[in-house]
MARGUFI-863939 format. One line per 2 residues: their letters; for each residue x, y, z of C-alpha. Coordinates in nm, 3 decimals. Example, Ala and Ser with C-alpha at 12.3 -4.5 7.8 and 13.67 -1.06 7.14 Angstrom:
<recs>
as) 1.230/-0.450/0.780; 1.367/-0.106/0.714
</recs>
This chain:
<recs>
xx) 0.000/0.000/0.000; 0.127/0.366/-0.086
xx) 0.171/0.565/0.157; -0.105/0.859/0.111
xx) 0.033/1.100/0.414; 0.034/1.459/0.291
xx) 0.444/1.563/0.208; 0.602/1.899/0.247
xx) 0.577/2.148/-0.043; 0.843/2.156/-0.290
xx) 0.845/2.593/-0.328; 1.178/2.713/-0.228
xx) 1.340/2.885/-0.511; 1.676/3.107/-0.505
xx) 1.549/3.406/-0.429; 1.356/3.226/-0.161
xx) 1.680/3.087/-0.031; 1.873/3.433/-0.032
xx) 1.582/3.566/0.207; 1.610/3.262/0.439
xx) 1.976/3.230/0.464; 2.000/3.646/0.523
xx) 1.742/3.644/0.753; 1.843/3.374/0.943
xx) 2.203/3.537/0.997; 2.087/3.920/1.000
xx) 2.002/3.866/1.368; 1.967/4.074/1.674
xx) 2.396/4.100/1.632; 2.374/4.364/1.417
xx) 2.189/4.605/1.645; 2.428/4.585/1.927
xx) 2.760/4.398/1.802; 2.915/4.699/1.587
xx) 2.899/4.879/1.873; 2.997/4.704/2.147
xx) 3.321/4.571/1.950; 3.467/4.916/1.820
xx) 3.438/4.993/2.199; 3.626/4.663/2.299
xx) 3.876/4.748/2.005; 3.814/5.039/1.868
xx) 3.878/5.075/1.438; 4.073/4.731/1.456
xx) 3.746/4.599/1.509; 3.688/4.621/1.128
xx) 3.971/4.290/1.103; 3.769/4.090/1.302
xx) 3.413/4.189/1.117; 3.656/4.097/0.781
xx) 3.779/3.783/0.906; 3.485/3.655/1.012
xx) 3.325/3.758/0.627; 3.539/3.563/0.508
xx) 3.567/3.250/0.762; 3.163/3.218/0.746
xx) 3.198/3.095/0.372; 3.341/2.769/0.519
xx) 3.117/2.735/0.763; 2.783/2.827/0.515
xx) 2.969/2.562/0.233; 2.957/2.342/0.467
xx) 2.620/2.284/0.556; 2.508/2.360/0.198
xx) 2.696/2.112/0.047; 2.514/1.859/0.301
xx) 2.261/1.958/0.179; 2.252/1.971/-0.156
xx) 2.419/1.558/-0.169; 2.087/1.457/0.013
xx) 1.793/1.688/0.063; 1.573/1.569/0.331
xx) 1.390/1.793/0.607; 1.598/1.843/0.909
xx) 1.922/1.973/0.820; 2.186/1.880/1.065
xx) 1.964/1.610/1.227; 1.992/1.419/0.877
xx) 2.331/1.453/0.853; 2.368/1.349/1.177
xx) 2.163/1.024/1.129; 2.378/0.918/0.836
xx) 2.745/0.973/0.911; 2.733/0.961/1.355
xx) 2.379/0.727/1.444; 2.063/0.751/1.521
xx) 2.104/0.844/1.868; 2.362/1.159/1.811
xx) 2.064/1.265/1.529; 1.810/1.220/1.838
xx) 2.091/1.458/2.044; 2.049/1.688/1.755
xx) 1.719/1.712/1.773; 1.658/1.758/2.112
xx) 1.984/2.062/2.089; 1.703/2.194/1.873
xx) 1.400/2.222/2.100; 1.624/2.421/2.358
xx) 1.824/2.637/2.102; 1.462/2.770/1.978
xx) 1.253/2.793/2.258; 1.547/2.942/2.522
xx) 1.654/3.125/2.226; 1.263/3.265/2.039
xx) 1.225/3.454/2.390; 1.507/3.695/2.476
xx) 1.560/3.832/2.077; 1.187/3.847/2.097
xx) 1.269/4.026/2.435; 1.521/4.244/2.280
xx) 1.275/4.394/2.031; 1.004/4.485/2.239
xx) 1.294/4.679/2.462; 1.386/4.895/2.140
xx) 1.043/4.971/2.104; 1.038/5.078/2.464
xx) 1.268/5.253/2.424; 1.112/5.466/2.190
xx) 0.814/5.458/2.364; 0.774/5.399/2.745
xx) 0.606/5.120/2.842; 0.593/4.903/3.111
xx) 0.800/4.544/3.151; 0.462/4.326/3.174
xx) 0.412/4.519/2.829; 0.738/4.413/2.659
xx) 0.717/4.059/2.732; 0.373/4.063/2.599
xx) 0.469/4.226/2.272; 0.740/3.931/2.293
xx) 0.507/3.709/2.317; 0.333/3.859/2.027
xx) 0.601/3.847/1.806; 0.623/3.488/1.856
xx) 0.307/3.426/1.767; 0.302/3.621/1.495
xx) 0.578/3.430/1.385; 0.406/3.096/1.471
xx) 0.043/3.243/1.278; 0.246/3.316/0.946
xx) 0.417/2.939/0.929; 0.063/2.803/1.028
xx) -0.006/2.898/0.657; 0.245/2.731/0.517
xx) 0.612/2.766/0.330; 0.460/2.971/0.060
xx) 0.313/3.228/0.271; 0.648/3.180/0.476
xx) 0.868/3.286/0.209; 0.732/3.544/0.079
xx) 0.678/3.739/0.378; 1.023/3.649/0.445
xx) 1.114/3.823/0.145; 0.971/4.105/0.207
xx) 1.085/4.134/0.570; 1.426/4.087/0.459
xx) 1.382/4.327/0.188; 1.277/4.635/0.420
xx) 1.578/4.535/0.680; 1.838/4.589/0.385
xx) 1.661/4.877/0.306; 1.674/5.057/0.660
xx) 2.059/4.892/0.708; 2.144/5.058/0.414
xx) 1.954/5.413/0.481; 2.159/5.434/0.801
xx) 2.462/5.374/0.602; 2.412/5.626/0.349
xx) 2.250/5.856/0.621; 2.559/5.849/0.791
xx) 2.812/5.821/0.530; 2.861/6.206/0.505
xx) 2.961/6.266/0.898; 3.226/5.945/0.828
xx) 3.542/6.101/0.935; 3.934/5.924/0.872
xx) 4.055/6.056/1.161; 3.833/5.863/1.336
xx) 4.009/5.557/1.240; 4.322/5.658/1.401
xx) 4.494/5.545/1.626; 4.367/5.204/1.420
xx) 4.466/4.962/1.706; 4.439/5.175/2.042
xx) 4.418/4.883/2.268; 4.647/4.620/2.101
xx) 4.545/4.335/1.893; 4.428/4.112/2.167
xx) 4.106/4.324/2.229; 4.043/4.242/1.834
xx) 4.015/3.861/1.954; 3.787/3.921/2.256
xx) 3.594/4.135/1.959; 3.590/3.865/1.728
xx) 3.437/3.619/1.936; 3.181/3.842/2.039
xx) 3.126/3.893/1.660; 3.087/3.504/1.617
xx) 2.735/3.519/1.705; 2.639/3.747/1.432
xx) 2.707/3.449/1.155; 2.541/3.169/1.367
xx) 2.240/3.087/1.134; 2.381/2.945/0.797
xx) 2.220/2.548/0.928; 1.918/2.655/0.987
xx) 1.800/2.664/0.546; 1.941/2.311/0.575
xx) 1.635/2.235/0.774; 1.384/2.325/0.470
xx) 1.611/2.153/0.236; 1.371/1.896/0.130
xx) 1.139/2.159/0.019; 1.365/2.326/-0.255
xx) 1.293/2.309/-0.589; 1.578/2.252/-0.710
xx) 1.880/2.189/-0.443; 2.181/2.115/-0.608
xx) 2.182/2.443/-0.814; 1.999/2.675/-0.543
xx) 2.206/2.580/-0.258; 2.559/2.671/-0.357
xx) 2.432/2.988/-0.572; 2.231/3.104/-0.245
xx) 2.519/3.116/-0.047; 2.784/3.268/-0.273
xx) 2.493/3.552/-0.247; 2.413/3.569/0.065
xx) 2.739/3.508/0.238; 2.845/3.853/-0.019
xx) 2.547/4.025/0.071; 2.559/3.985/0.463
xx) 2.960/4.056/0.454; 2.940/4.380/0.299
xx) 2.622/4.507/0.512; 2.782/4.374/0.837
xx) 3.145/4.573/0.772; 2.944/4.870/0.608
xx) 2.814/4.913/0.972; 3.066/4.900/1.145
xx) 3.262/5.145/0.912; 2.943/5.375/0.970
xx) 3.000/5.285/1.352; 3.363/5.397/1.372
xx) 3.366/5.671/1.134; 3.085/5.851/1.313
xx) 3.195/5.737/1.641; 2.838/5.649/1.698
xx) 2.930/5.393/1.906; 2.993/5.629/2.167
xx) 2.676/5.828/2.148; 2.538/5.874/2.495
xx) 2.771/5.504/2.552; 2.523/5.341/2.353
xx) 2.654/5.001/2.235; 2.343/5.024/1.961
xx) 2.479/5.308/1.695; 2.221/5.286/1.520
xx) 1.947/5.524/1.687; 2.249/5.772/1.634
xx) 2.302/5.686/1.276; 1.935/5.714/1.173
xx) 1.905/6.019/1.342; 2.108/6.166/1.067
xx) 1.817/6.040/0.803; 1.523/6.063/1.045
xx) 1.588/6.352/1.275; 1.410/6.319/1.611
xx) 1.240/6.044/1.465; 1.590/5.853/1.504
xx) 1.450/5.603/1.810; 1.185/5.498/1.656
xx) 1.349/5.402/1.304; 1.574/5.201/1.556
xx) 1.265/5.048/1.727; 1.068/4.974/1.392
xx) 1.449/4.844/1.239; 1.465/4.614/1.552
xx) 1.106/4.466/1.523; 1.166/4.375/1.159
xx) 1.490/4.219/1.181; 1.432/4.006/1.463
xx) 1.047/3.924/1.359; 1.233/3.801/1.049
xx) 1.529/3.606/1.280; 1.181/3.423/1.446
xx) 0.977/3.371/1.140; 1.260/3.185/0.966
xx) 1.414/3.008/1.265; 1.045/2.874/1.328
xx) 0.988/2.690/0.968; 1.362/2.579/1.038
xx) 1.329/2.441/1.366; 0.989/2.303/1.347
xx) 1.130/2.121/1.030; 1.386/1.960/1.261
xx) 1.157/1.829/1.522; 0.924/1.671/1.285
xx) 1.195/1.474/1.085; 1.328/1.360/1.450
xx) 0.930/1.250/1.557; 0.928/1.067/1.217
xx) 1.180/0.836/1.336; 1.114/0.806/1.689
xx) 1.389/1.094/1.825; 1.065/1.313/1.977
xx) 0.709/1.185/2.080; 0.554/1.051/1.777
xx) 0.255/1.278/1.859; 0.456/1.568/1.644
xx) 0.482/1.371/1.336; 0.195/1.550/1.166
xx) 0.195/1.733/0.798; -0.133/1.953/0.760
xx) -0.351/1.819/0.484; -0.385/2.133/0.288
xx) -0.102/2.379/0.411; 0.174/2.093/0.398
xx) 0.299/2.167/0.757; 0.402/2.033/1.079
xx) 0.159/2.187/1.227; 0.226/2.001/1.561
xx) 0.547/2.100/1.569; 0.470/2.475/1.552
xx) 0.207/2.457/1.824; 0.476/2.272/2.041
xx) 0.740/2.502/1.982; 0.513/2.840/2.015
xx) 0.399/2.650/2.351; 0.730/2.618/2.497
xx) 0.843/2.924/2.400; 0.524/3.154/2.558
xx) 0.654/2.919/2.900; 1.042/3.007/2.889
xx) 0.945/3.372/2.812; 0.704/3.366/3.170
xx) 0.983/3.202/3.353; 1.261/3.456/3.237
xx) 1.007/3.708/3.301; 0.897/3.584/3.720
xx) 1.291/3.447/3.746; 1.439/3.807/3.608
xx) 1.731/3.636/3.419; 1.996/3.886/3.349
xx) 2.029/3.892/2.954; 2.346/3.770/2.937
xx) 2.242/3.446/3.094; 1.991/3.416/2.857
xx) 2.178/3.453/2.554; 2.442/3.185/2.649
xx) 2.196/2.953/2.697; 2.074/2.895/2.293
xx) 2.442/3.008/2.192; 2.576/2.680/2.381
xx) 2.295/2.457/2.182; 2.409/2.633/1.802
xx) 2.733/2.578/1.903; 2.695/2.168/1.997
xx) 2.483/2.149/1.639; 2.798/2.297/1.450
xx) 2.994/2.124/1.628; 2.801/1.773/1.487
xx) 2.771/1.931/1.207; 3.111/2.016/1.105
xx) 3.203/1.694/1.187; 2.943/1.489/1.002
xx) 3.082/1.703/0.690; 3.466/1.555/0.761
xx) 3.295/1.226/0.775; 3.047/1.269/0.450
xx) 3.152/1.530/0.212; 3.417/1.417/-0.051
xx) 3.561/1.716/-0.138; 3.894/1.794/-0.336
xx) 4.125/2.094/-0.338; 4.120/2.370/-0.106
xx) 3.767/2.324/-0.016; 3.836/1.984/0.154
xx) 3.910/2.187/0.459; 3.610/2.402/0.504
xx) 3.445/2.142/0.729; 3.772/2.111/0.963
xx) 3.775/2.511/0.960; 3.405/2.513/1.080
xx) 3.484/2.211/1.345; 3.770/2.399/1.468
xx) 3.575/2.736/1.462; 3.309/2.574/1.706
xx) 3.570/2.389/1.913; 3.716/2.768/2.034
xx) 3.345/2.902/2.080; 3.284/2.652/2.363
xx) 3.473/2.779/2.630; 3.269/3.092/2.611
xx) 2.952/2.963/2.725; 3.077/2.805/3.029
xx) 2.903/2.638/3.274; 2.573/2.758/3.101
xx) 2.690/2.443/2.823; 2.545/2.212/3.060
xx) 2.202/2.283/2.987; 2.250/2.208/2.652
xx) 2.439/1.921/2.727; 2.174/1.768/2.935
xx) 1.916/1.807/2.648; 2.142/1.629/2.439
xx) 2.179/1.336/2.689; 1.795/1.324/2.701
xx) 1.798/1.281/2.329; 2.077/1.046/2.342
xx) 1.903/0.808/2.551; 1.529/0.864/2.415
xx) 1.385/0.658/2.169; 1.051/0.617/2.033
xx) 0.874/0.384/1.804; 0.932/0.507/1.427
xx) 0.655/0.626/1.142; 0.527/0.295/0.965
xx) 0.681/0.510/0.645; 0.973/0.510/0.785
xx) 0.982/0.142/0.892; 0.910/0.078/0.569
xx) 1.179/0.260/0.443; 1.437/0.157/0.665
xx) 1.380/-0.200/0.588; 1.389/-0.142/0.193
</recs>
């Protein structure tokens, strides 16, 4: 008997791709990072915002590549399956669940606070426009990758077009002698900078996890990233040139420049373009991250990694729509805990930084194991396992969270789909 179970749509195109991959990188980093790292090293910051440009290629070729040699729905957790078992895939999975719902609350956090900024509000209020966000998020992926991608597109449209405003906004008050003295504080502040900076290129997995609804994979994968990881490289360093050369960095000590570099395009007006540049960047971080994610969990409940009770495509939307309700569920629960518990920011950053950091991690290493690469390239995946290996450290004891979700999904199993009994046994 055929197995009639509704599939995930086959609708991601190039362009599609560009918006997922840029979105899914274009984080909350950019609002804060330029600033806070010309402050740690002041214009030498700019060789750490290079070297990373050009270090993320290995890391997004990576994970492409994967890709592209087997496209199946769950990115890392497939990769995982084949090259390291069943049970490190389960790990992955599980790594999953916490990165997104530790990780959907504080950016969701972090744009209510901009708008709060621009207009008071109360604390109850910002966690309940973080909440909203979320759903919001949750509402649009409800209607399926279509919908998905095209709002994406257009979300990721408008946040080039306000990055870019504040650049050209500011590119007149750009002064050279505010690159000089180029390395005030020595070079080692421009490695404390560039691991800071890290976290602005996490998010090159997470379009593996759609992978098995591309068109047309082998071509849209590797032409995606060449544009994207151009793209992103040249808006991230743009900013932080705008940064240094208008010393906005050190307006008022904000580590945010950019309420100070819209202000040259928007007046008094400056805060809110801020606020309204926050909301759309990070909605789009959520939106994407959430038909990544969910993607993830539903391939693991497939094959007995998570409660079989998520393995569920909607009939006419083509979604794991049990998946998205779990994940929005969780979520709305970690935000009301950080909210009664008052966890300091920091703390709740580290926590879905040490999860992305354990899936590249696997990731890089199921690469070395599958990819069979020649020339040059054959060492992008030891450059991205290496790249995660130095990252760990800077979590710290906050890794152990992470750690103990991937025990859970180490151990768990579950009974398989009948599909993929089937499959297994074929």
């Amino acid at each position: 008997m055929s197995d009639q179970s509704p599939k995930l749509r086959k609708a991601v195109t190039t362009r599609y791709a560009v918006a997922l991959y840029m979105s899914s990188v274009l984080g909350s980093g950019i609002l804060v990072l330029p600033g806070l790292a010309a402050q740690i090293a002041g214009p030498a910051s700019l060789i750490a915002w290079v070297g990373l440009s050009i270090a993320s290629y290995p890391l997004a070729y990576t994970f492409a590549s994967l890709s592209a040699r087997n496209p199946e729905s769950g990115g890392v957790y497939g990769f995982a399956k084949e090259s390291l078992g069943p049970r490190v895939a389960n790990a992955v999975g599980w790594l999953f669940v916490i990165w997104y719902i530790s990780g959907a609350p504080v950016i969701t956090v972090i744009a209510a606070s901009y708008l709060a900024y621009a207009i008071p509000m109360s604390r109850t209020l910002v966690y309940v426009i973080a909440g909203t966000i979320m759903l919001a998020a949750f509402l649009i992926n409800y209607r399926g990758i279509i919908v998905s991608s095209r709002v994406q597109l257009a979300v990721i449209t408008a946040i080039v077009g306000l990055l870019v405003t504040a650049i050209l906004a500011s590119a007149p008050s750009i002064d050279s002698m505010n690159f000089t003295p180029f390395v005030p504080y020595g070079l080692l502040p421009v490695g404390v900078s560039a691991a800071l900076i890290f976290w602005s290129y996490l998010g090159y997995e997470n379009v593996s996890n759609v992978a098995e609804e591309f068109k047309n994979p082998e071509k849209d994968f590797h032409r995606s990233i060449l544009y994207s990881v151009a793209i992103i490289s040249i808006l991230y360093t743009s900013v932080a040139v705008a940064a240094i050369g208008t010393q906005a960095y050190k307006a008022e000590g904000s580590i945010a420049p950019f309420a100070a570099m819209l202000s040259n395009a928007l007046g008094t007006y400056g805060a809110i373009g801020t606020a309204i540049l926050a909301i759309v960047i990070i909605f789009g971080t959520v939106n994407v991250y959430t038909t990544g994610i969910s993607r993830v969990i539903y391939a693991a409940a497939k094959e007995g990694g998570l409660p079989r009770v998520l393995d569920k495509i909607h009939a006419e939307t083509r979604v794991p729509y049990r998946t998205l309700i779990f994940l929005l569920g969780l979520s709305w629960l970690t935000l009301v805990l950080f909210y009664f518990l008052n966890v300091d920011l920091a703390t709740e950053l580290l926590i879905p930084s040490g999860a992305a950091i354990i899936v590249y991690l696997i990731g890089s290493a199921s690469g070395i194991r599958l990819l069979k690469i020649k020339g040059v390239k054959r060492t992008f995946p030891w450059i991205s396992l290496l790249i995660a290996m130095v990252m760990i450290p800077f979590v710290g004891l906050l890794i152990l969270i992470s750690l103990a979700f991937a025990a859970i999904g180490y151990l768990y199993r579950g009974k398989p789909s009948e599909s993929e009994t089937a499959s297994s046994q074929t």
